[in-house]
C-alpha positions in Angstrom: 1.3 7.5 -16.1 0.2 8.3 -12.5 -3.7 9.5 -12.8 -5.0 12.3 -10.8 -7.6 10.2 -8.8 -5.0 7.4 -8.6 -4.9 6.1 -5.3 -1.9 3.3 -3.7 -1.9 2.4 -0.4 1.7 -0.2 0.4 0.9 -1.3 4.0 3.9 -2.9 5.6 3.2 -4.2 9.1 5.4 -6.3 11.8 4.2 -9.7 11.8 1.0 -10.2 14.4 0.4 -6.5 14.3 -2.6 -7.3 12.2 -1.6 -5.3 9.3 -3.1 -7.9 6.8 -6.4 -7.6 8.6 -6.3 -3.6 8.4 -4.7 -3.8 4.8 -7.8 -6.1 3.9 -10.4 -3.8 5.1 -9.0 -0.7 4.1 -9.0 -2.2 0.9 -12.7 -3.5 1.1 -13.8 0.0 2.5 -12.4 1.9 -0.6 -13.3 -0.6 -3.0 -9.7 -1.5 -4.2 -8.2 -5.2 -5.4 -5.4 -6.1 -2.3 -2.2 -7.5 -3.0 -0.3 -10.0 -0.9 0.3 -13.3 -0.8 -1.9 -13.8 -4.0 0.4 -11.3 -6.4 2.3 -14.6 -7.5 0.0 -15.5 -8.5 -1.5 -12.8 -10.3 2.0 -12.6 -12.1 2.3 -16.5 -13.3 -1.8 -15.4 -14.8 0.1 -12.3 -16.4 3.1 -14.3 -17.8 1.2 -18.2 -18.5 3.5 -20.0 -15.6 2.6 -23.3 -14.5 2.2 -24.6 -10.6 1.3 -21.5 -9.2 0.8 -22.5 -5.8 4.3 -23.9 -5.9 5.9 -19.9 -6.7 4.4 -19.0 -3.8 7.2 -20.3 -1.5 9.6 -18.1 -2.9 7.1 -15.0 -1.9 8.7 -12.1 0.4 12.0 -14.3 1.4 15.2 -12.9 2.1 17.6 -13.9 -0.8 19.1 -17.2 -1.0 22.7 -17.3 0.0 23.8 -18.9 -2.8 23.6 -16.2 -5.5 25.6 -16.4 -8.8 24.9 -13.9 -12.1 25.7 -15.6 -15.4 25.5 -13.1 -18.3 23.4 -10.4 -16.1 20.7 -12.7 -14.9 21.2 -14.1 -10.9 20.5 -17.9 -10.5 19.0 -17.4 -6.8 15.5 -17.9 -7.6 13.9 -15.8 -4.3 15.8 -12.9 -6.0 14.3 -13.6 -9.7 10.7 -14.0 -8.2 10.9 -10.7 -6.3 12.3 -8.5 -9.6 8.9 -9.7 -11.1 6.8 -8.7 -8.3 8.5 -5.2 -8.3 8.2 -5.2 -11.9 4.7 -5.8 -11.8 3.5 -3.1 -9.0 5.2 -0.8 -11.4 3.8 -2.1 -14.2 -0.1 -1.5 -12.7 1.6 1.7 -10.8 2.4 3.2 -14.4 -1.2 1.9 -16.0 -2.3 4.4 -13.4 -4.4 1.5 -11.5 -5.3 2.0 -7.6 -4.6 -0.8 -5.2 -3.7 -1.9 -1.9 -0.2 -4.0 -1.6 1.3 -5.9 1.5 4.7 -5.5 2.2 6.8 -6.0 -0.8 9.1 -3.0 -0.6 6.4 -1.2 -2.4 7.0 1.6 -0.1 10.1 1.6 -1.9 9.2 0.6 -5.6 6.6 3.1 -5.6 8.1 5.8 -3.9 8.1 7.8 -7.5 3.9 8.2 -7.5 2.9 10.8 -5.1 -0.3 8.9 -5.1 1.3 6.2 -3.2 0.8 6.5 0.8 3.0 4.7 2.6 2.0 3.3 6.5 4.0 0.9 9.2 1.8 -0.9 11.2 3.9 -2.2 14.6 2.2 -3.3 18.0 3.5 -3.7 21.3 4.7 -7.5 21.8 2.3 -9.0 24.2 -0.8 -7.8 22.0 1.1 -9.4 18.9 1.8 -12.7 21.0 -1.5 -12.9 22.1 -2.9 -12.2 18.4 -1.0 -15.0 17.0 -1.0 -17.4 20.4 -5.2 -16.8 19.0 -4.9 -17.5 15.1 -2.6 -19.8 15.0 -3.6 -21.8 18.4 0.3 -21.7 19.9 1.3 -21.6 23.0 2.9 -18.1 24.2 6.8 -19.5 23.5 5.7 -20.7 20.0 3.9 -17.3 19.7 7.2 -15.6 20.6 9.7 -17.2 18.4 7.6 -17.3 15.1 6.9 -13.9 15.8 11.3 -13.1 16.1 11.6 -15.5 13.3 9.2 -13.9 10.6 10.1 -10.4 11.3 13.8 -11.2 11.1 13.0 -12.5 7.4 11.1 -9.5 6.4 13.7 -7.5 7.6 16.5 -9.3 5.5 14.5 -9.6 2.6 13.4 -5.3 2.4 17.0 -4.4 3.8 18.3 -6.2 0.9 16.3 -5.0 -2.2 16.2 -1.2 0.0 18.2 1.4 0.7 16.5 2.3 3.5 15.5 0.5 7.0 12.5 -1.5 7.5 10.5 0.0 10.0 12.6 3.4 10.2 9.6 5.8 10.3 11.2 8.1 7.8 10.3 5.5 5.2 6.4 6.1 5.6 3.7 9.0 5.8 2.4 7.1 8.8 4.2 4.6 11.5 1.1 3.4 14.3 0.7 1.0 17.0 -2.3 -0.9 16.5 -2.3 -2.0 19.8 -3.3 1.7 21.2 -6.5 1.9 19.2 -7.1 -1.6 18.0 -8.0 -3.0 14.7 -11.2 -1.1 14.5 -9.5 2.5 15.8 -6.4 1.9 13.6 -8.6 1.1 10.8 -11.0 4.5 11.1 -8.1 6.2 11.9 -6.4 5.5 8.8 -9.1 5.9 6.5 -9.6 9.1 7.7 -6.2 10.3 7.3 -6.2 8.5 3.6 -9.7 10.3 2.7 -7.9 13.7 4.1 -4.9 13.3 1.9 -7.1 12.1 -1.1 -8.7 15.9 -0.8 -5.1 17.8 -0.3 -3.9 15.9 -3.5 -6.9 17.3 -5.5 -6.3 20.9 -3.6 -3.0 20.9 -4.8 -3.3 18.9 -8.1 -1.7 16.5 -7.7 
């Protein structure tokens, strides 16, 4: 059952936008556990499953194209692993815990809990080439087609498990280019507006 101080923020970012780094310090400034990469394997902890590290591979992939369903249950196992993550967010969701989650579809999953805010981050392309030409020391071409090639697969894998669009704004409270106010402005900036609709909840009782 949603609580009233409740508080979910699903952060969903294009990839070298730095919405990991923004999701992490939002979630260090309001004190909340962030999940991302490490939700597998908070869910094989949850459920006793072995070789953790090897579940994460099948993390936030598009589904495999060789799908069969034998007696209700599909054999693709990217499609299996991602039921349990969405099963889990609305497992904690519905134990009324607070939290920060990555991508996911959670913008989706969670859309039910109006303590759930949901925010695209995006940046303009030569910020998010430069950003991961940085982190992961490759040259500007490598930047470029890693940078096509991992949002193409986050856009298969939440077009197929939503309804709606990834990226169309009218999926989120908030759609902003980090590249206008940088990490630190799009940080403050979205606190702020979190704090602000923290206090209209309360107002409104929510």
């Amino acid at each position: 059952m949603e609580k009233k101080d409740q508080l979910i923020i699903a952060i969903s970012r294009e990839f070298g936008s730095g919405g990991h780094e923004i999701a992490e310090r939002i979630a260090k400034d309001f004190d909340l556990p962030l999940y991302d990469y490490n939700l597998m394997r908070e869910i094989a902890k949850d459920k006793n499953l072995p070789n953790t590290h090897e579940l994460e591979k099948y993390d936030e992939l598009p589904r495999s194209p060789i799908n069969v369903s034998i007696r209700g249950f599909s054999t693709s196992t990217t499609q299996n692993f991602a039921i349990m993550q969405f099963d889990y967010l609305k497992k904690k969701a519905e134990n009324g815990d607070s939290f920060v989650i990555v991508g996911r579809c959670a913008e989706t999953v969670l859309k039910d809990y109006d303590c759930m805010i949901p925010i695209f981050i995006l940046a303009d392309e030569d910020e998010k080439v430069k950003r991961i030409m940085r982190i992961y020391d490759m040259d500007k071409k490598e930047a470029l087609a890693t940078i096509k090639s991992q949002n193409r697969k986050r856009k298969s894998y939440h077009n197929y498990y939503s309804t709606a669009k990834w990226g169309d704004s009218r999926l989120y409270e908030l759609s902003i280019n980090s590249s206008k106010l940088g990490i630190d402005g799009t940080v403050k900036f979205l606190e702020n507006y979190i704090k602000a609709r923290q206090e209209n909840g309360k107002a409104i009782g929510i």
